[in-house]
MIMI-60628 format. One record per atom (N, C-alpha, C): residue in three letters; atom name; x, y, z. Coordinates in steps of 0.2 Angstrom, whole numbers, plus 5000, padded with zeros to 4 digits. Layout:
% residues N
REC:r:a:xx:yy:zz
REC:ALA:CA:X:Y:Z
...
//
This chain:
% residues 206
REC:r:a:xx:yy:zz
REC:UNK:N:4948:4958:4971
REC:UNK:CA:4952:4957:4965
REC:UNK:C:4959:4960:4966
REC:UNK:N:4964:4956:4964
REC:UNK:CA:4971:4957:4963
REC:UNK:C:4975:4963:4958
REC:UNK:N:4977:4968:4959
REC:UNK:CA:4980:4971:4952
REC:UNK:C:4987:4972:4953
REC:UNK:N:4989:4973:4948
REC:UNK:CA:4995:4973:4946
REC:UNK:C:4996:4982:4945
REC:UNK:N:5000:4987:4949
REC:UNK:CA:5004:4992:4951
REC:UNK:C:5009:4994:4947
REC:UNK:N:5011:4997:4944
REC:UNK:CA:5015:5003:4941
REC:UNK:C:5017:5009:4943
REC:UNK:N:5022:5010:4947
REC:UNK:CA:5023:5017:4949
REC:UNK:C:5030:5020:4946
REC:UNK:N:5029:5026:4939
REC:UNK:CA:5034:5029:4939
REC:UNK:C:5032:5035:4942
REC:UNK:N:5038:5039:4941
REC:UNK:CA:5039:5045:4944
REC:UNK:C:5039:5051:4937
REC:UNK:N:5036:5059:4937
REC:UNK:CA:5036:5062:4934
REC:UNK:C:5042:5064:4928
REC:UNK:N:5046:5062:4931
REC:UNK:CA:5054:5062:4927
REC:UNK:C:5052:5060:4921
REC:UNK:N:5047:5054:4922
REC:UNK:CA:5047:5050:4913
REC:UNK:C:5040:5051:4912
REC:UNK:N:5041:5051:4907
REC:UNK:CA:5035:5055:4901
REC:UNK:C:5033:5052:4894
REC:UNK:N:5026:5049:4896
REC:UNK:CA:5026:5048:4889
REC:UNK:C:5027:5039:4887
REC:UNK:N:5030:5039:4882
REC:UNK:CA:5032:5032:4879
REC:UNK:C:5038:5031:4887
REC:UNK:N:5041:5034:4889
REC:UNK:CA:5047:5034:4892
REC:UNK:C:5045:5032:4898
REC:UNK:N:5040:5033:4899
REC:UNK:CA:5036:5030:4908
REC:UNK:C:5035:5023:4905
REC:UNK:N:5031:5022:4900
REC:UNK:CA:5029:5015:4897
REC:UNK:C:5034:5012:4899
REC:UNK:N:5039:5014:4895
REC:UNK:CA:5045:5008:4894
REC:UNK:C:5049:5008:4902
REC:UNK:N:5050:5013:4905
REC:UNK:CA:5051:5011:4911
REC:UNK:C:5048:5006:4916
REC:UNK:N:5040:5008:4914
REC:UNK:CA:5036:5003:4919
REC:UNK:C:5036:4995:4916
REC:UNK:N:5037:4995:4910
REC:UNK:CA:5036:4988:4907
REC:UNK:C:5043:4985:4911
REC:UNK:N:5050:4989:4911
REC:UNK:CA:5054:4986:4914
REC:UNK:C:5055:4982:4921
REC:UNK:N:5052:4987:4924
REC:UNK:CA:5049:4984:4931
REC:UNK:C:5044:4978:4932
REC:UNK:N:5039:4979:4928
REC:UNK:CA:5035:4973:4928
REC:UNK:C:5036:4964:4924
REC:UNK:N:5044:4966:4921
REC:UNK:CA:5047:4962:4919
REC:UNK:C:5052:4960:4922
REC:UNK:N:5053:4964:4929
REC:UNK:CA:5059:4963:4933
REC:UNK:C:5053:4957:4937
REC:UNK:N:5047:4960:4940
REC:UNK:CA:5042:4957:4945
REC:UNK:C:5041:4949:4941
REC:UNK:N:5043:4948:4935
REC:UNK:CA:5041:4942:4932
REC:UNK:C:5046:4940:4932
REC:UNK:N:5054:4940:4931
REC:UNK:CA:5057:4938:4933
REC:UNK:C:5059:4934:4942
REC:UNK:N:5057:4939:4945
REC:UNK:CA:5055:4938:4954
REC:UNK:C:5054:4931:4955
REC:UNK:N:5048:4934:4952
REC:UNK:CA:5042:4927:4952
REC:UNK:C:5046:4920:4951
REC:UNK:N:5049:4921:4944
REC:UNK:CA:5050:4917:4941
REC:UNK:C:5057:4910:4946
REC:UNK:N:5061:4918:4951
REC:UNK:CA:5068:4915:4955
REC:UNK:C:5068:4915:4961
REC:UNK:N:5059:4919:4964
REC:UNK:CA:5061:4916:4972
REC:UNK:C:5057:4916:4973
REC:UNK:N:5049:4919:4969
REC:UNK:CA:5041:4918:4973
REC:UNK:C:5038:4913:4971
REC:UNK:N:5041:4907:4966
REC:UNK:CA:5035:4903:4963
REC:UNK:C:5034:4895:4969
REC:UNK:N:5030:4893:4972
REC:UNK:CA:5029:4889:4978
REC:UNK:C:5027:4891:4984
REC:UNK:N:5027:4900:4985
REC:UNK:CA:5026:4903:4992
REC:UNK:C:5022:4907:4993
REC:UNK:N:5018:4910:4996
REC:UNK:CA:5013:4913:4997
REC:UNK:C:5012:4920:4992
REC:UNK:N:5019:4923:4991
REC:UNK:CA:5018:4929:4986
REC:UNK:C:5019:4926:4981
REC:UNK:N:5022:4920:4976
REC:UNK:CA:5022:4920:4971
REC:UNK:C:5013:4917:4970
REC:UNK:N:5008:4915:4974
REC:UNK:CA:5000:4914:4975
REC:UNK:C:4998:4920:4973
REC:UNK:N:4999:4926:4975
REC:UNK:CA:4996:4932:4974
REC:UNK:C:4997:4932:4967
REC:UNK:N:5005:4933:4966
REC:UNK:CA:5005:4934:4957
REC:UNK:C:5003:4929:4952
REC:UNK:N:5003:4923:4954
REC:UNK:CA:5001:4921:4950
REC:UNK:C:4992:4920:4949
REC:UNK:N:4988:4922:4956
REC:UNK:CA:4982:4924:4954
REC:UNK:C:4981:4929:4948
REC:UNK:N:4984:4935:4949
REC:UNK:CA:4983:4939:4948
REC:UNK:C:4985:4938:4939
REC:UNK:N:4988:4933:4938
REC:UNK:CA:4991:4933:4930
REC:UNK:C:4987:4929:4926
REC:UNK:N:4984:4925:4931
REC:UNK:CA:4978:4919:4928
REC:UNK:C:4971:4922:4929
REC:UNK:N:4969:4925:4934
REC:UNK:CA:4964:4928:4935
REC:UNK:C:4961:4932:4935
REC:UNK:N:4966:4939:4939
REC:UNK:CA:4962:4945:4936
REC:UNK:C:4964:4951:4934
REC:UNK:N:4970:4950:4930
REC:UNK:CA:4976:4953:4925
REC:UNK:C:4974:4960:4925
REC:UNK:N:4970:4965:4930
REC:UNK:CA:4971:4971:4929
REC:UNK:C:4977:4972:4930
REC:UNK:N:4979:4980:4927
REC:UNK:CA:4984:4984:4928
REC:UNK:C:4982:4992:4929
REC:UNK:N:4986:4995:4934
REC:UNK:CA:4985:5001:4936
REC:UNK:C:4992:5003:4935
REC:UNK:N:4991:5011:4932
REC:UNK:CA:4996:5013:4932
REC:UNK:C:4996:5021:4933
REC:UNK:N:5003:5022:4941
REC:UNK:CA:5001:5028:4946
REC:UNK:C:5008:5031:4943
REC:UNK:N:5008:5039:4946
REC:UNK:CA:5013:5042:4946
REC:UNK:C:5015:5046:4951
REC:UNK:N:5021:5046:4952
REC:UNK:CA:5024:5049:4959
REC:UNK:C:5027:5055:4957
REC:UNK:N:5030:5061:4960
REC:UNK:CA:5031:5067:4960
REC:UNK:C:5039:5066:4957
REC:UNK:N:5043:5062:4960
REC:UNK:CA:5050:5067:4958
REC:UNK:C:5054:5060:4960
REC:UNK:N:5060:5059:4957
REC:UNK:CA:5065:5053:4956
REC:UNK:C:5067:5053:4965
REC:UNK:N:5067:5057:4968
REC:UNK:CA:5067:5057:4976
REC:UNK:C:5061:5052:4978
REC:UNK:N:5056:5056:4975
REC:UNK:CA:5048:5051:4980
REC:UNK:C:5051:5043:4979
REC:UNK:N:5050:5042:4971
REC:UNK:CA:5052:5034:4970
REC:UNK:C:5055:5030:4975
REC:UNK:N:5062:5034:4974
REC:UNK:CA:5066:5031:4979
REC:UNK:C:5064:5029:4987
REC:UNK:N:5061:5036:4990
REC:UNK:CA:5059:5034:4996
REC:UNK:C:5051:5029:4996
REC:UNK:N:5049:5030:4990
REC:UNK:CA:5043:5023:4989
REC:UNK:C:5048:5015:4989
REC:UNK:N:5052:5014:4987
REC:UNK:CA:5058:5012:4984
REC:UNK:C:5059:5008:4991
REC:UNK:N:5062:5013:4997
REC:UNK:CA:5062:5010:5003
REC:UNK:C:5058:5007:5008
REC:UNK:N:5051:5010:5005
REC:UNK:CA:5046:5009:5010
REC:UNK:C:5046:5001:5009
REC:UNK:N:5044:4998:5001
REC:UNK:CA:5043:4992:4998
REC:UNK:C:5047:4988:5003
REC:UNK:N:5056:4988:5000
REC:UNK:CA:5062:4985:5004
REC:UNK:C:5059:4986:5014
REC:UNK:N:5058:4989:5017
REC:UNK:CA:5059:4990:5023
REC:UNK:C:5053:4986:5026
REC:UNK:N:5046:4986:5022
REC:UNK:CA:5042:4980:5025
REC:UNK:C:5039:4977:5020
REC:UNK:N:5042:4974:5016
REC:UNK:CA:5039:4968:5012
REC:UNK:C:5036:4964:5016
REC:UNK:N:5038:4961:5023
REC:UNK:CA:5035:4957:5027
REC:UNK:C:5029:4958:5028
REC:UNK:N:5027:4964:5032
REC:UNK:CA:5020:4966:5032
REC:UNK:C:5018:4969:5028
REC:UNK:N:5018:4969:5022
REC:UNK:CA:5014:4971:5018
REC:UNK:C:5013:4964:5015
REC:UNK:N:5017:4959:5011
REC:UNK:CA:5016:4953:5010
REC:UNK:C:5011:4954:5003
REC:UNK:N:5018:4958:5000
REC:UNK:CA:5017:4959:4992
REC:UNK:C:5021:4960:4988
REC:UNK:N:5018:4954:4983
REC:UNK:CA:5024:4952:4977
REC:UNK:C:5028:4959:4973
REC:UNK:N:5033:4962:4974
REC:UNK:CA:5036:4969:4972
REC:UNK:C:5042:4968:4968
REC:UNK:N:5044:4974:4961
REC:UNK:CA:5051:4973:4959
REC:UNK:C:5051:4980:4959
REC:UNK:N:5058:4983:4959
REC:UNK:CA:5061:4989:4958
REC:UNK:C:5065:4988:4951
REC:UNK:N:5065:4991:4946
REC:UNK:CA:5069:4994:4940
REC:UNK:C:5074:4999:4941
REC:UNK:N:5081:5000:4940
REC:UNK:CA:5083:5005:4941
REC:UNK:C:5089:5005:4935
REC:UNK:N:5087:5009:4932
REC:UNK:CA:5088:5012:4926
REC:UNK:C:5098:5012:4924
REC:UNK:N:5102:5008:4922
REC:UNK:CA:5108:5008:4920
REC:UNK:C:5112:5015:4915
REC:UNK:N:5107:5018:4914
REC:UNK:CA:5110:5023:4910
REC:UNK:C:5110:5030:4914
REC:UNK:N:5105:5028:4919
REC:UNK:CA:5106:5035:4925
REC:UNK:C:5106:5034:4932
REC:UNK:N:5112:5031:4932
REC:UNK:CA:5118:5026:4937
REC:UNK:C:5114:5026:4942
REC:UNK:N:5110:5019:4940
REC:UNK:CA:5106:5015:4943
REC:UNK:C:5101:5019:4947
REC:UNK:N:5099:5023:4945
REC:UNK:CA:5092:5027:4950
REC:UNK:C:5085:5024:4947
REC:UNK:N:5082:5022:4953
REC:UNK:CA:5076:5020:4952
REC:UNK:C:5071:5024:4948
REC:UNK:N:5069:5020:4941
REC:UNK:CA:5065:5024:4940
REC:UNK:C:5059:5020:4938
REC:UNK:N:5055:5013:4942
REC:UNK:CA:5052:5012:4943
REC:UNK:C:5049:5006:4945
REC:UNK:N:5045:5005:4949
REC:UNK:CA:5041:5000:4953
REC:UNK:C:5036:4997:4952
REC:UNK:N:5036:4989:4952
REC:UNK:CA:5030:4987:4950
REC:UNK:C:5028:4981:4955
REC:UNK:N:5022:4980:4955
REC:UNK:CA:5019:4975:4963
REC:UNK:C:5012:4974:4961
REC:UNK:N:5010:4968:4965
REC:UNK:CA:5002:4966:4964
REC:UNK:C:5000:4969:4970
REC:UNK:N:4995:4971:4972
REC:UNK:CA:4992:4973:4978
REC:UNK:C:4987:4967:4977
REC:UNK:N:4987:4964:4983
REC:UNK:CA:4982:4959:4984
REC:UNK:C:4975:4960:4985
REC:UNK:N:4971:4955:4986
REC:UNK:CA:4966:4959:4987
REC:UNK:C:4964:4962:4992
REC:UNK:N:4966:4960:5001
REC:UNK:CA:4964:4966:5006
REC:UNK:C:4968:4972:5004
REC:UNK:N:4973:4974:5001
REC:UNK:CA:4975:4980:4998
REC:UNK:C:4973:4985:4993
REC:UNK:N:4965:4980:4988
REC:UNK:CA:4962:4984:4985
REC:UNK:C:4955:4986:4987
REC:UNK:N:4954:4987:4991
REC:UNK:CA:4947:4988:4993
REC:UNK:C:4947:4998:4993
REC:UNK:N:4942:5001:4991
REC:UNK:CA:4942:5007:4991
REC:UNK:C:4942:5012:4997
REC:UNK:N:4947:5010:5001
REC:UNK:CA:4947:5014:5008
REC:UNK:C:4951:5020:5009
REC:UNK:N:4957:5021:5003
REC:UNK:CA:4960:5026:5005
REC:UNK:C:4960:5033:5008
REC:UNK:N:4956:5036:5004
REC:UNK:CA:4952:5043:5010
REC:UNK:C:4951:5041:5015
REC:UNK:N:4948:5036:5019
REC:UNK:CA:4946:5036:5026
REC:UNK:C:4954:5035:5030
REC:UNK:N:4956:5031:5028
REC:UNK:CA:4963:5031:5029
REC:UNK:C:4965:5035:5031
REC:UNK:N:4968:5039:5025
REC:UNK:CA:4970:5045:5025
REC:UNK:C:4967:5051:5033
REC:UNK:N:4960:5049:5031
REC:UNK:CA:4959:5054:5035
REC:UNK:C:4958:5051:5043
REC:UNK:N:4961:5047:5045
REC:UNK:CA:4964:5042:5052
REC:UNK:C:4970:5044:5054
REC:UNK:N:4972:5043:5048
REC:UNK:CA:4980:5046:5051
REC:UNK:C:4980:5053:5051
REC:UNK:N:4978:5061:5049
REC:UNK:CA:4977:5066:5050
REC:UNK:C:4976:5068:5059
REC:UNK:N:4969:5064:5059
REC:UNK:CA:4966:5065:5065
REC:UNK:C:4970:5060:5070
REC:UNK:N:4972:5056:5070
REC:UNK:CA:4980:5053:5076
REC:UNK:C:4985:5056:5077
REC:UNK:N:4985:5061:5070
REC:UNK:CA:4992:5066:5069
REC:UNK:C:4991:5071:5073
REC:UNK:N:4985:5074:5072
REC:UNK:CA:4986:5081:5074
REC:UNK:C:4987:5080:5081
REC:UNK:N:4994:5087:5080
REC:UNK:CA:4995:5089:5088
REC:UNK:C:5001:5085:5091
REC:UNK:N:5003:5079:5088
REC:UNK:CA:5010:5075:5089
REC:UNK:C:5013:5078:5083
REC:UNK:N:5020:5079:5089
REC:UNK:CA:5026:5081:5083
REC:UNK:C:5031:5074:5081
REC:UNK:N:5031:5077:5074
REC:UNK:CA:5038:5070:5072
REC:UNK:C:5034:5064:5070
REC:UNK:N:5027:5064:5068
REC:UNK:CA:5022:5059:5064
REC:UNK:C:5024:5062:5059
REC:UNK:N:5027:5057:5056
REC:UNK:CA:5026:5058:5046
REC:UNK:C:5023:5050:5041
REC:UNK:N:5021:5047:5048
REC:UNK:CA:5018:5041:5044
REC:UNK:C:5014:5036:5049
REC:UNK:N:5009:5033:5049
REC:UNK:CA:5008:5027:5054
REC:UNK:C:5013:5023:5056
REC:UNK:N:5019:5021:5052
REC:UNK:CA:5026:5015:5054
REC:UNK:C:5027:5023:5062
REC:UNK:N:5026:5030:5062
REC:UNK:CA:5031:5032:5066
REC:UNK:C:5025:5031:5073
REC:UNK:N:5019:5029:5074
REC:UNK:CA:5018:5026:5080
REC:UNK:C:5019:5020:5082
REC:UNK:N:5021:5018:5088
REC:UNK:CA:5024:5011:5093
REC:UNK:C:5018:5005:5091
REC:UNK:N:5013:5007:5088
REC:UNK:CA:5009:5002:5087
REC:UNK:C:5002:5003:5086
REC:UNK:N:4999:4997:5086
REC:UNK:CA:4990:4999:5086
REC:UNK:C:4988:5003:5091
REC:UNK:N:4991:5000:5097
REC:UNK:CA:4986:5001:5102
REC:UNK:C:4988:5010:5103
REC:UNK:N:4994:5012:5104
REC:UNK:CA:4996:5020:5105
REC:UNK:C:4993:5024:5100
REC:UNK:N:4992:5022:5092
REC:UNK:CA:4988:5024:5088
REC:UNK:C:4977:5024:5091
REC:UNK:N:4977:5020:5092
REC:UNK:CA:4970:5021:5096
REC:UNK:C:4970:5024:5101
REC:UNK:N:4977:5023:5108
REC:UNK:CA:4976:5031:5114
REC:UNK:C:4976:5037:5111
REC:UNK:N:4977:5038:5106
REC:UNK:CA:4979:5044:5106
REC:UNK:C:4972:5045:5101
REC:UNK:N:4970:5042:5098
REC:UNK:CA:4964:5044:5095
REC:UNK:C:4957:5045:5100
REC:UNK:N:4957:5041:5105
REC:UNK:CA:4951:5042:5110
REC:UNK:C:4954:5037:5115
REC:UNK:N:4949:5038:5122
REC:UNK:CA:4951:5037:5131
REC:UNK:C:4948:5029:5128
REC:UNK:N:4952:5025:5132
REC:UNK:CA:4949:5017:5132
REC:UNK:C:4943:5017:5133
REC:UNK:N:4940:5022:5138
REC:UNK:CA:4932:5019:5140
REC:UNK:C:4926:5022:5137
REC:UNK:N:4931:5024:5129
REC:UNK:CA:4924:5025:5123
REC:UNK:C:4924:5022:5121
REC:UNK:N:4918:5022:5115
REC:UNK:CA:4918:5015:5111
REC:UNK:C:4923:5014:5108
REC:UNK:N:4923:5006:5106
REC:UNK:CA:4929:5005:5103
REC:UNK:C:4928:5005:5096
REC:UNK:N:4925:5010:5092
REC:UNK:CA:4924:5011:5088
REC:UNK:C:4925:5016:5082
REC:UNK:N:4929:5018:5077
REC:UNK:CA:4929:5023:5075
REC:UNK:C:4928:5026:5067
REC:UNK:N:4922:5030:5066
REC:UNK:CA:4921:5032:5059
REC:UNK:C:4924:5039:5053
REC:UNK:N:4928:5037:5049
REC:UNK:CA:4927:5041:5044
REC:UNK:C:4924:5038:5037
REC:UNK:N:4922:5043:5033
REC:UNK:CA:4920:5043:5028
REC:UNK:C:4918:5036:5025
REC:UNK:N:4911:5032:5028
REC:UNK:CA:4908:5028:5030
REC:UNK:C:4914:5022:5031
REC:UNK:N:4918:5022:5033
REC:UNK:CA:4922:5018:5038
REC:UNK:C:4924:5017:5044
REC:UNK:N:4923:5010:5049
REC:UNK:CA:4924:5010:5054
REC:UNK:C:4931:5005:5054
REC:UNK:N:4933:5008:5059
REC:UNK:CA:4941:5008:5062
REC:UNK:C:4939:5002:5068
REC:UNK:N:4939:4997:5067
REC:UNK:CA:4939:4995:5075
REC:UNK:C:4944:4992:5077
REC:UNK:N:4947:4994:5084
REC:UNK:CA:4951:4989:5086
REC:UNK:C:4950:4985:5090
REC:UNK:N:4952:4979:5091
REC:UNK:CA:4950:4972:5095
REC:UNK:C:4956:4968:5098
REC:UNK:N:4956:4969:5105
REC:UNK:CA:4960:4966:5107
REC:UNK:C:4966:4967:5105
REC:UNK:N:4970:4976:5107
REC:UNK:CA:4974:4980:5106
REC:UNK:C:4979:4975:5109
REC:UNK:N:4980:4972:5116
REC:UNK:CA:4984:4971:5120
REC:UNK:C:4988:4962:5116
REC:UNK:N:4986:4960:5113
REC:UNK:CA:4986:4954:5109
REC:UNK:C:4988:4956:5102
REC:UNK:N:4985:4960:5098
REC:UNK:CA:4984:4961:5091
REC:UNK:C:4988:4967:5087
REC:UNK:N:4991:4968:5082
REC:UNK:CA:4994:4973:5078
REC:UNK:C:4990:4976:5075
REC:UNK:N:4982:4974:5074
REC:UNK:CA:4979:4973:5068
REC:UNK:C:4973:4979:5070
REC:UNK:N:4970:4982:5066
REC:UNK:CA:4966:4986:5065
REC:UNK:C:4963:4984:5061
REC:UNK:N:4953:4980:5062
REC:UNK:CA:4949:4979:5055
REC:UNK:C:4947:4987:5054
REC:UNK:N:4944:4984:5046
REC:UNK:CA:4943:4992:5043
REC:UNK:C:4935:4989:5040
REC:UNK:N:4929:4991:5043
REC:UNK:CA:4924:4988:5040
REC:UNK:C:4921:4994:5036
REC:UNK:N:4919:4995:5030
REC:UNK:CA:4914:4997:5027
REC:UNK:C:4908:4995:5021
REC:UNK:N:4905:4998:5018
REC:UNK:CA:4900:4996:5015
REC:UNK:C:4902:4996:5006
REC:UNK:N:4900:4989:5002
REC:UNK:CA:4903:4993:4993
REC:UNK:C:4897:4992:4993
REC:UNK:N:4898:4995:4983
REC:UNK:CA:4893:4997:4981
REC:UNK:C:4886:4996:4982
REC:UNK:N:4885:4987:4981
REC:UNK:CA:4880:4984:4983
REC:UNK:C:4876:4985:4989
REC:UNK:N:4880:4989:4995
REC:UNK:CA:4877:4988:5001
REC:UNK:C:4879:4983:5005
REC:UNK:N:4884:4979:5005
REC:UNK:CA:4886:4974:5010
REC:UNK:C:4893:4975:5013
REC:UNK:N:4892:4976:5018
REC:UNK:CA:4897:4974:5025
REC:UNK:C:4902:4971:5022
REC:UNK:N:4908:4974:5021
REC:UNK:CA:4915:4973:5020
REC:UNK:C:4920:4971:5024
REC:UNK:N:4924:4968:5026
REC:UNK:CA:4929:4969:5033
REC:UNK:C:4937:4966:5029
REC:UNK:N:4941:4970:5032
REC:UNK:CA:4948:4970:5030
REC:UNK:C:4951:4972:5037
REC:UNK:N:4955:4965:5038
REC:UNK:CA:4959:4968:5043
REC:UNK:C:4968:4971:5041
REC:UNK:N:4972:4977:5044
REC:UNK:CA:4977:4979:5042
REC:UNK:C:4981:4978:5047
REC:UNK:N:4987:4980:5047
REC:UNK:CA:4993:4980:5051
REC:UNK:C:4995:4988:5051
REC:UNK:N:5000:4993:5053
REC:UNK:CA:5000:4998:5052
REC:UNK:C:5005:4998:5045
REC:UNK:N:5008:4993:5043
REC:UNK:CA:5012:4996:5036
REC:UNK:C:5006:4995:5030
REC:UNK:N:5002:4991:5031
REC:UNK:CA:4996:4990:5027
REC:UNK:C:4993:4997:5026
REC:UNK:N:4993:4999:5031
REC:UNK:CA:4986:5006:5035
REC:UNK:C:4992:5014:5030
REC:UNK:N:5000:5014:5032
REC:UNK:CA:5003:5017:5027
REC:UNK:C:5003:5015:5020
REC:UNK:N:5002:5010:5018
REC:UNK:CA:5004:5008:5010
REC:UNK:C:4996:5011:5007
REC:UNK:N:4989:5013:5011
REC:UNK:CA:4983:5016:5009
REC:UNK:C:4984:5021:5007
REC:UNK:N:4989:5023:5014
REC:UNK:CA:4988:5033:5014
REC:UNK:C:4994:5035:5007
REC:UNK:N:4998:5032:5006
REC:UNK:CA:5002:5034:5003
REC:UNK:C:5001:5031:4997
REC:UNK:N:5003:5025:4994
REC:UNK:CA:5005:5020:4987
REC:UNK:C:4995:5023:4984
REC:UNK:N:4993:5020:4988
REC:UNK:CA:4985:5021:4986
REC:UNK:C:4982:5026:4982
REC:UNK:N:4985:5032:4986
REC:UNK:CA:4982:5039:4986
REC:UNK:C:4986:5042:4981
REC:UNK:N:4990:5038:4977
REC:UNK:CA:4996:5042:4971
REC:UNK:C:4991:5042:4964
REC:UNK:N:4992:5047:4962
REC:UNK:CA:4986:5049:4955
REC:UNK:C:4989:5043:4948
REC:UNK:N:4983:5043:4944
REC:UNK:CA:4983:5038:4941
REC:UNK:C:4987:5042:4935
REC:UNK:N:4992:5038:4931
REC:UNK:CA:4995:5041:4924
REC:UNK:C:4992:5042:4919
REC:UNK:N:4992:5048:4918
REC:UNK:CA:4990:5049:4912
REC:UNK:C:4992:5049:4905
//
């Protein structure tokens, strides 16, 4: 299932987040309306507005976070290949004050902890990792995780990590188990793998 994203920042409060985020999700409708409607991300939105019109809404730390959310968006829309608008507010010379996007459906599946705790455990002990984009790729994210002639296998928090065919592939499947007990599989790219640890893992507003 598709949902539709709201991320303001701590800044706005209140009615004042509302109206901020309604802005953004108004700018995403406009988007749609002038460059996605015919191509694969105006498909997502428009799934998601026909069929399964959830809405979440997250909050980030500080008018700084956004912005650098802000770039993340801009700098790999490609590999994420998600319909996105920024709002940026006219009355506080034009600083972003919020973000709105569909995550599709391989972006909504419940994996973010395990995620999270991948990139820790690749982290540790390399200096100047401050995110998956800052390794050269899948395959040097798997060296460093374990010697090629283990398995090719890796578990967190009932998820497996496996890579396949590193020397070809960017992708990393993520298989784990939902509620019902069946075998799930999502494959990711590494800006995918960061939009889990970070976008995912931001607290729902209150």
């Amino acid at each position: 299932m598709s949902k539709l994203y709201t991320i303001t920042s701590n800044y706005s409060q209140g009615s004042q987040a509302q109206i901020q985020g309604t802005h953004a999700s108004d700018e995403l409708l406009l988007k749609f309306l002038e460059q996605y409607t015919g191509n694969p991300l105006g498909d997502i939105f428009f799934k998601w507005l026909k069929e399964d019109k959830t809405r979440v809404d997250l909050k980030i730390n500080s008018p700084k976070d956004i912005e650098k959310m802000a770039d993340f968006f801009h700098n790999y829309s490609k590999d994420l290949s998600i319909p996105y608008a920024i709002f940026q507010e006219p009355e506080l010379n034009n600083s972003t004050t919020a973000i709105s996007f569909v995550g599709p459906d391989d972006l909504c599946h419940p994996i973010q902890s395990a995620v999270t705790d991948l990139f820790y455990a690749a982290s540790k002990g390399c200096s100047n990792v401050y995110s998956f984009l800052d390794f050269k790729g899948v395959y040097e994210l798997y060296s460093i995780l374990c010697d090629r002639d283990n398995v090719n296998k890796i578990q967190f928090k009932n998820c497996n990590f496996v890579f396949v065919d590193l020397e070809l592939s960017e992708i990393v499947t993520v298989k784990y188990r939902d509620y019902h007990n069946n075998e799930v599989s999502v494959n990711l790219n590494l800006a995918q793998l960061e939009f889990y640890r970070t976008v995912r893992n931001l607290p729902l507003s209150k």
